[in-house]
DOFIZA-208245 format. One record per residue (C-alpha): z, x, y; residue number from 1; residue in three letters. Coordinates in nm, 4 decimals. Layout:
BEGIN
R         z         x         y  miba  kolmi
R         Z         X         Y   NUM    ALA
...
end
This chain:
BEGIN
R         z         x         y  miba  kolmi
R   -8.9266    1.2361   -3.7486     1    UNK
R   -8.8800    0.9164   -3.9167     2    UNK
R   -8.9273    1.0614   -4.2534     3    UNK
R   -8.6507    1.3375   -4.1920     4    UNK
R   -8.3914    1.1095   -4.1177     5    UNK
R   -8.4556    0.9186   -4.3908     6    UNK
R   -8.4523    1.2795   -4.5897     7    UNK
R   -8.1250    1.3379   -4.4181     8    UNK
R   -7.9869    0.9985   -4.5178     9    UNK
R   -8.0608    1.0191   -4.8578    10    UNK
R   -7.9477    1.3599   -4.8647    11    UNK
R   -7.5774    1.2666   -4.7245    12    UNK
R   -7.5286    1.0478   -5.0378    13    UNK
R   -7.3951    1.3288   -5.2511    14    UNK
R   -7.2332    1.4101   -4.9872    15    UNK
R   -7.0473    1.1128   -4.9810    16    UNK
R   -6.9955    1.0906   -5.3113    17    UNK
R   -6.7879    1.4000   -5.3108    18    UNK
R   -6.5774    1.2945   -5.0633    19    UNK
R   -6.5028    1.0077   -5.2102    20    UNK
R   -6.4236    1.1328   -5.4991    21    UNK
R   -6.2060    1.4197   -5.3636    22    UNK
R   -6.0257    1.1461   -5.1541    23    UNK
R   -5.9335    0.9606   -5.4331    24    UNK
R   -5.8166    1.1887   -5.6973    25    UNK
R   -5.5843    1.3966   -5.3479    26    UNK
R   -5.4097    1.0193   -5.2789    27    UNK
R   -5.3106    0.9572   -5.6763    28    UNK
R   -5.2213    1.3331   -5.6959    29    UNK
R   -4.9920    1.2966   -5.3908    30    UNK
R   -4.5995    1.2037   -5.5048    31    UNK
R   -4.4683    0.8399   -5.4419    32    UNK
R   -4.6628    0.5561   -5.4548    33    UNK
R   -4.7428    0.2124   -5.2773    34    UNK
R   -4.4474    0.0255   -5.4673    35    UNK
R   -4.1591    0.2995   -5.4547    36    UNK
R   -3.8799    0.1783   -5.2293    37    UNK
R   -3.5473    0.2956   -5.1397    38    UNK
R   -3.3881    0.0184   -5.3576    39    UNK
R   -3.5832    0.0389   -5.7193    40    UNK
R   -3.7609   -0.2572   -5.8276    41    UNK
R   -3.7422   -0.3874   -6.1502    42    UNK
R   -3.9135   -0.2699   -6.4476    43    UNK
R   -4.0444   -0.6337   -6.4761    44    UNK
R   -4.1733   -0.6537   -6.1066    45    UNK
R   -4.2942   -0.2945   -6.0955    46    UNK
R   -4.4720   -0.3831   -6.4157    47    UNK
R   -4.7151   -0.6814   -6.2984    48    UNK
R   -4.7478   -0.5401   -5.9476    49    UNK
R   -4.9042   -0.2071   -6.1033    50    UNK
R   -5.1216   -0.4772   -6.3452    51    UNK
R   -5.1952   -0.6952   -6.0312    52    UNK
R   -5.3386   -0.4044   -5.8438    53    UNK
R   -5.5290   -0.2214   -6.1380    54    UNK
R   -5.2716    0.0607   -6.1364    55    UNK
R   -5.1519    0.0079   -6.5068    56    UNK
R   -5.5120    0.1079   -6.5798    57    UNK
R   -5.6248    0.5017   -6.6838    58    UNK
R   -5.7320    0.7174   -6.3570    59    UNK
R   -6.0513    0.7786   -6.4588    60    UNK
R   -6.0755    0.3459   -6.5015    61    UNK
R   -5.9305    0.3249   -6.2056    62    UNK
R   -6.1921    0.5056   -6.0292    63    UNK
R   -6.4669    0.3634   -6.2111    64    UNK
R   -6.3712    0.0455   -6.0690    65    UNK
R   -6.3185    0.1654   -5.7176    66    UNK
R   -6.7164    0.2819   -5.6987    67    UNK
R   -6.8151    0.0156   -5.8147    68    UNK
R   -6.6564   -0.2510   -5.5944    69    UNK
R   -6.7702    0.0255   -5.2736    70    UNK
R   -7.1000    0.0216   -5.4062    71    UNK
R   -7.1025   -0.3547   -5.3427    72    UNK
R   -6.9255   -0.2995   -5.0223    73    UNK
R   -6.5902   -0.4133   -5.1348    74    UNK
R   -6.3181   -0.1505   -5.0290    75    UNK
R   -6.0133   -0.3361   -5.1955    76    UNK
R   -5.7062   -0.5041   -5.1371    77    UNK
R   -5.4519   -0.3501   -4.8866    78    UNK
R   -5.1282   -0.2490   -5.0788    79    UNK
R   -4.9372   -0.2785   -4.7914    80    UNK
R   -5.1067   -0.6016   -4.5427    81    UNK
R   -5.0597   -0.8378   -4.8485    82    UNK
R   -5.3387   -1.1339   -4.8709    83    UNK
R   -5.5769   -0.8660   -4.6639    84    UNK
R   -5.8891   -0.6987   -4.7730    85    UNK
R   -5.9235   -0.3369   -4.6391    86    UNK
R   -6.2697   -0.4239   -4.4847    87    UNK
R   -6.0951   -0.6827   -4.2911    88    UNK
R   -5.8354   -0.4522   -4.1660    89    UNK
R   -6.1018   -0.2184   -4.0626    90    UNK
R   -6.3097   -0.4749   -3.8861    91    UNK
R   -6.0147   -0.5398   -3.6865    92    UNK
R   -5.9273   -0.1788   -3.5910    93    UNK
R   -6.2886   -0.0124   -3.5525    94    UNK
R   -6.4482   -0.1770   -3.2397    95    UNK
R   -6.1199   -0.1060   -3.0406    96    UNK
R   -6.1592    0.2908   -3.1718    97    UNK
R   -6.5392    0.2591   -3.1050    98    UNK
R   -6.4502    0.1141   -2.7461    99    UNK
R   -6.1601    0.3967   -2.6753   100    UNK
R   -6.3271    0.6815   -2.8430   101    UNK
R   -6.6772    0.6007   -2.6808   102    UNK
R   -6.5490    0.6027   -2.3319   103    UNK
R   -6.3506    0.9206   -2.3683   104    UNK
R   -6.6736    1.0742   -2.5118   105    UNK
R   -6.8905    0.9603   -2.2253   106    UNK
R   -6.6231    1.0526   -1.9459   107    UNK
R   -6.5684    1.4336   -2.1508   108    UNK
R   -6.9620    1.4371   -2.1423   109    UNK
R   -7.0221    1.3408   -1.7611   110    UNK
R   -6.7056    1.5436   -1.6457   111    UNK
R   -6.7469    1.8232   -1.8706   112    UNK
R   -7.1310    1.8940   -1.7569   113    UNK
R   -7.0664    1.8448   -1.3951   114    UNK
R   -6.7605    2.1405   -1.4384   115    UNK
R   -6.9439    2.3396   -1.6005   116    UNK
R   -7.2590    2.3041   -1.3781   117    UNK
R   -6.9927    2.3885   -1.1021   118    UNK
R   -6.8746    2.7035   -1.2445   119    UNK
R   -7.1859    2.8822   -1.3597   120    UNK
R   -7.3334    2.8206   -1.0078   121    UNK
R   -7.0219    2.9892   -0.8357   122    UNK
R   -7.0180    3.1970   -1.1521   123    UNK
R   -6.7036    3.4697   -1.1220   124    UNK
R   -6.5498    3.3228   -0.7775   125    UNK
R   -6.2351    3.1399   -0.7663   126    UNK
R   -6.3885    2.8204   -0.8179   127    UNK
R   -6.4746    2.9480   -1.1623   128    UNK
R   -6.1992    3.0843   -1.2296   129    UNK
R   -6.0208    2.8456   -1.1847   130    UNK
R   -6.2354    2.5595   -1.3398   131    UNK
R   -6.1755    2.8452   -1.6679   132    UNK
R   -5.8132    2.8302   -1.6352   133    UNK
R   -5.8071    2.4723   -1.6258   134    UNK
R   -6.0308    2.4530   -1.8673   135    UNK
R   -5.8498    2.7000   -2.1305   136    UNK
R   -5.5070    2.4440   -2.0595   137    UNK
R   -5.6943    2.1979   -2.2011   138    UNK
R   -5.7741    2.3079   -2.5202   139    UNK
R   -5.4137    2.4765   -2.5332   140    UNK
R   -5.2879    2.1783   -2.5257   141    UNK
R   -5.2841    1.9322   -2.8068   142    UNK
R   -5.2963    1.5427   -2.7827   143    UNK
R   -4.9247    1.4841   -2.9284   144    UNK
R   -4.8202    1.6494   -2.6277   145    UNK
R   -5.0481    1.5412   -2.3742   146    UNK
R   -4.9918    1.1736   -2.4516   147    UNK
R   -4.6234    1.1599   -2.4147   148    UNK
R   -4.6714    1.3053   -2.0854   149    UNK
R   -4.9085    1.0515   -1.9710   150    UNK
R   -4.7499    0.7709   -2.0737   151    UNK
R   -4.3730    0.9324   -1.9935   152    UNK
R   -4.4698    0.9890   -1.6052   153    UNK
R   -4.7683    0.7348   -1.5466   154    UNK
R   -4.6288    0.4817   -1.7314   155    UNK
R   -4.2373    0.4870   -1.7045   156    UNK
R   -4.1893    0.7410   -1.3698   157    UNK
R   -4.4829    0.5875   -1.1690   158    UNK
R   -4.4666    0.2490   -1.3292   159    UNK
R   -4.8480    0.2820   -1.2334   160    UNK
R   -5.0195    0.1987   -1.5930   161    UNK
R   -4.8686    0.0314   -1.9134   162    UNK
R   -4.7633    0.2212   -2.1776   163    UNK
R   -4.8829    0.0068   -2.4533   164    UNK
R   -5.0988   -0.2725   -2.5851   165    UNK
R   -5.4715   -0.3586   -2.5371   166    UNK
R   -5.6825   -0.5890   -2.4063   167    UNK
R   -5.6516   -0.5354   -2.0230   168    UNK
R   -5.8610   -0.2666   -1.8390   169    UNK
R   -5.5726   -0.0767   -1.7411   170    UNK
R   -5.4584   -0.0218   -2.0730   171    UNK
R   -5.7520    0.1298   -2.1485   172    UNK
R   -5.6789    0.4238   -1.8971   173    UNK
R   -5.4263    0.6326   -2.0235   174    UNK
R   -5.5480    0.6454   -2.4320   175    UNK
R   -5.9265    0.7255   -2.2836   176    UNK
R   -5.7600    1.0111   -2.0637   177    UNK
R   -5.5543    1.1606   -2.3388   178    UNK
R   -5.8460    1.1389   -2.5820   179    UNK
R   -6.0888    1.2694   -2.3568   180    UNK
R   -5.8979    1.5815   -2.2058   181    UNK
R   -5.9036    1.8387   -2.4857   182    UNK
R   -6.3159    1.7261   -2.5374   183    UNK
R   -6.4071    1.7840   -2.1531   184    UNK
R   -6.2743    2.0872   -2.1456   185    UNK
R   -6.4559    2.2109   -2.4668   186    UNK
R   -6.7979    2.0616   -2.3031   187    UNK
R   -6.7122    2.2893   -1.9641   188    UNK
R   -6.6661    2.6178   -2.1286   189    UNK
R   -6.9898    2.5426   -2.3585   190    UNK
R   -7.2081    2.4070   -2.0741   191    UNK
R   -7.1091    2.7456   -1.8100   192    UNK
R   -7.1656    2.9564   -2.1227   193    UNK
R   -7.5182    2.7746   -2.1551   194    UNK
R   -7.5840    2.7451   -1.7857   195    UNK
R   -7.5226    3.0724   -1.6837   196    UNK
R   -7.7886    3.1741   -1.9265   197    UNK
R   -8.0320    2.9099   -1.8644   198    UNK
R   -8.0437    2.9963   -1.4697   199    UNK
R   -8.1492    3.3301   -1.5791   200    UNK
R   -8.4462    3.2021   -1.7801   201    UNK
R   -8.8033    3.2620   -1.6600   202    UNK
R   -8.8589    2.8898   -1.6125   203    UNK
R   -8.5562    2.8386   -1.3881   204    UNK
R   -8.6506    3.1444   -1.1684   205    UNK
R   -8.9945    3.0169   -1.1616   206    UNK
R   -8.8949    2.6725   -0.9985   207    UNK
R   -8.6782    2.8436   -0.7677   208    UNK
R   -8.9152    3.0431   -0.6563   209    UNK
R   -9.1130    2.7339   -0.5936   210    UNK
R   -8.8573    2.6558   -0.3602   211    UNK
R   -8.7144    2.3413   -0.5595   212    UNK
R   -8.3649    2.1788   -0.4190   213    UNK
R   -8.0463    2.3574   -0.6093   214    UNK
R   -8.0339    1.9703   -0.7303   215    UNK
R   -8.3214    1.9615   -0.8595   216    UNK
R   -8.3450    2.3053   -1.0494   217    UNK
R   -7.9687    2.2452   -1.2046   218    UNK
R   -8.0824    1.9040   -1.2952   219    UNK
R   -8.4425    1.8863   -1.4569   220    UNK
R   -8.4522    2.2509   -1.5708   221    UNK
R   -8.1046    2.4189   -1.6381   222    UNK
R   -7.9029    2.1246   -1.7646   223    UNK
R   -8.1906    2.0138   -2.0175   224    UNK
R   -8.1011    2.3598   -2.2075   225    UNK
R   -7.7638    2.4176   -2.0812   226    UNK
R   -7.6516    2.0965   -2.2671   227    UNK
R   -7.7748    2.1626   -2.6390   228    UNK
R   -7.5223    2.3763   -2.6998   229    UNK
R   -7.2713    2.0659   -2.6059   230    UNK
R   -7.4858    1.8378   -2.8022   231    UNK
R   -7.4272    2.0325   -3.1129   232    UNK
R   -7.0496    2.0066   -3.0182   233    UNK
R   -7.0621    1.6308   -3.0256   234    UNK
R   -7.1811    1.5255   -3.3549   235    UNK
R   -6.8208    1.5866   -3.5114   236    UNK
R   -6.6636    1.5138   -3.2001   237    UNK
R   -6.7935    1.1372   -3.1338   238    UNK
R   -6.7285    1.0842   -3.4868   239    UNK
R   -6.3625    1.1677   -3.4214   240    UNK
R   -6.3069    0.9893   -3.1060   241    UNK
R   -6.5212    0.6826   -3.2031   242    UNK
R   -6.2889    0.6521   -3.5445   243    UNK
R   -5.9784    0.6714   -3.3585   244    UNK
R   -5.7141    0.9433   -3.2844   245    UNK
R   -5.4163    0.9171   -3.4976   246    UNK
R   -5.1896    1.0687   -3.2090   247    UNK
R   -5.3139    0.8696   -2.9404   248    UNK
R   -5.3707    0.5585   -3.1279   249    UNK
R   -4.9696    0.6046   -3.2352   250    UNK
R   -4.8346    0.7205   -2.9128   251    UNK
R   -5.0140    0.3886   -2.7308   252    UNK
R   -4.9583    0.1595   -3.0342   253    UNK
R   -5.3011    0.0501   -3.0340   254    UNK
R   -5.4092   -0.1541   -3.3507   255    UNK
R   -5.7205    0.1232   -3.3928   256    UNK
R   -5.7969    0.2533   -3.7436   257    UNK
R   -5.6452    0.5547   -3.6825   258    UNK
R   -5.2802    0.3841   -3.7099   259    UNK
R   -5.3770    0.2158   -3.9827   260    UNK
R   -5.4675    0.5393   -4.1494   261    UNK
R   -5.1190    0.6793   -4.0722   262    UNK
R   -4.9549    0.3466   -4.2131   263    UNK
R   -5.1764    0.3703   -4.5075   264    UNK
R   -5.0746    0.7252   -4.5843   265    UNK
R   -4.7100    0.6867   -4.5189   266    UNK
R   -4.7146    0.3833   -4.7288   267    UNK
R   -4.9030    0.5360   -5.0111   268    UNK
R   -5.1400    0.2721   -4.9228   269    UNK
R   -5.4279    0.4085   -5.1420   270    UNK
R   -5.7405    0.1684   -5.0444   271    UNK
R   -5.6511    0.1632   -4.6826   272    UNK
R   -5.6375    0.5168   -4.6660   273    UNK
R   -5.9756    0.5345   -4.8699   274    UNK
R   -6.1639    0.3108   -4.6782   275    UNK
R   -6.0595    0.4920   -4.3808   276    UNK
R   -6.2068    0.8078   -4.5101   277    UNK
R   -6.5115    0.6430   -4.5930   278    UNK
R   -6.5388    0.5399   -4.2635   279    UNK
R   -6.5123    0.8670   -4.0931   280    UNK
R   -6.7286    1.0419   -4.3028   281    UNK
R   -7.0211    0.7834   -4.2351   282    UNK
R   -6.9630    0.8691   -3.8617   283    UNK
R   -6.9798    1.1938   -3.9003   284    UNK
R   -7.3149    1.2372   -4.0913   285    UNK
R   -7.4694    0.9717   -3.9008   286    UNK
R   -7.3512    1.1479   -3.5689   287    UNK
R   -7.4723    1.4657   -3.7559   288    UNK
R   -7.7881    1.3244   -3.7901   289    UNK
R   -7.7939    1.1852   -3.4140   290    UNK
R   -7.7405    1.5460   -3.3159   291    UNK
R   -8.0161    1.7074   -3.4573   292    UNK
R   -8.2600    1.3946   -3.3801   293    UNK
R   -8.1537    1.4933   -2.9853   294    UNK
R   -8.2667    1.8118   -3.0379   295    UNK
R   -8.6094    1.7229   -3.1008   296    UNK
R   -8.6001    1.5243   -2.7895   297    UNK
R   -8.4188    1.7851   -2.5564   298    UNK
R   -8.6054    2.0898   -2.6753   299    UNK
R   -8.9549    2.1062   -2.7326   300    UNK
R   -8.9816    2.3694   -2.9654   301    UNK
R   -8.7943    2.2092   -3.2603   302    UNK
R   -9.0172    1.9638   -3.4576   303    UNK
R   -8.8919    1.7859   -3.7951   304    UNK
R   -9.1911    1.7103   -4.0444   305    UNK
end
């Protein structure tokens, strides 16, 4: 196993190269840039600003550069946070998106099995239904709109939560819930799908018959292959939540990367914005390769040589 992850890894570099490389040429191609303001700056000023930065340089120099300093783990200077280098903004915003998006991904995990566990077992009553309906809501229903809510009735209404900031428990509590909505109920559709099928395997009948506890049979027999399918689902998903949600991470002004992506790109900020991208796609083909490591360990019959 250890020598197909390191396959894997080594695979993914192309695979980061491209995106890169995409990423870069998409955020010069884009109209504006990091200096244009509504009052023009002098030709003088625009001038050594454009020299200070490397922008005065050709595009393909100007990428030649930026590999370079990424290959020795230098991601830049921010255009916009002046006397900051990107990898310091970054190391700023990431363990509060690790901290928010790795709760919501546990809680959408825990809650989204138990659900789903509930509704293949009382599989077409009303309790299923109605875990469905709820269920379908949440996916209906996208974060811009679920966050306002929150924070518009628990928040301001209730007065029960804060609305913004970070660093106290409680302010935790709304961002985790709005993240983690849509994601738990994507995890209960996939794990009744799964379960339903897995309590009409041979092996699940077979401990039943053996007159195991409900518990017991759920558990240790039907979860263990009810849940791959959810699994699979959470490779890109913890690397979305774990980078931050651009939506949430606005609504809740929390100093996450995924504000400082949206500053970036409304600010033309190119190495912000590039270093955020670089960031994500890490996540997601480590997470990718997480996934398919748990699969060995959940099922049996796969084996990686």
């Amino acid at each position: 196993m250890l020598s197909y992850a390191l396959r894997r890894l080594l695979s993914a570099i192309p695979t980061l190269f491209i995106i890169v490389t995409a990423a870069f040429f998409m955020m010069r191609l884009a109209p504006g840039g990091p200096f244009d303001q509504e009052r023009t700056l002098e030709a003088t000023v625009m001038a050594n600003l454009n020299a200070t930065f490397g922008l005065d340089k050709p595009l393909w120099q100007q990428y030649g550069i930026y590999l370079s300093n990424l290959f020795q783990g230098d991601m830049g200077p921010s255009f916009i946070y002046r006397d900051k280098r990107v990898h310091e903004i970054l190391a700023e915003g990431l363990p509060i998106s690790i901290q928010l998006g790795a709760t919501a991904l546990i809680l959408a995990l825990v809650l989204g099995a138990f659900l789903g566990s509930v509704a293949a077992l009382r599989q077409n009553t009303k309790t299923d239904f109605s875990v469905i309906a709820v269920a379908t809501f949440g996916i209906t229903v996208p974060n811009f709109v679920v966050a306002p809510v929150l924070s518009l009735v628990f928040a301001v209404v209730l007065s029960w939560l804060p609305a913004q900031g970070w660093g106290q428990w409680n302010q935790m509590i709304l961002p985790v819930i709005a993240l983690a909505l849509p994601q738990i109920a994507v995890v209960t559709r996939l794990i009744r799908g799964s379960m339903i099928e897995a309590l009409r395997s041979d092996h699940v009948r077979t401990a039943r018959a053996y007159g195991l506890p409900t518990y017991m049979v759920v558990g240790k027999h039907a979860l263990r292959a009810a849940i791959l399918p959810a699994i699979s689902y959470l490779g890109p998903a913890a690397a979305a939540l774990l980078t931050g949600s651009i939506v949430v991470e606005q609504v809740f002004n929390l100093p996450g990367i995924g504000r400082y992506f949206v500053i970036g790109a409304l600010n033309r900020d190119y190495t912000l914005v590039m270093g955020t991208v670089v960031i994500v796609a890490v996540f997601v083909v480590v997470f990718n390769l997480i996934v398919d490591l748990l699969y060995a360990v959940l099922d049996p019959r796969v084996r990686y040589d």
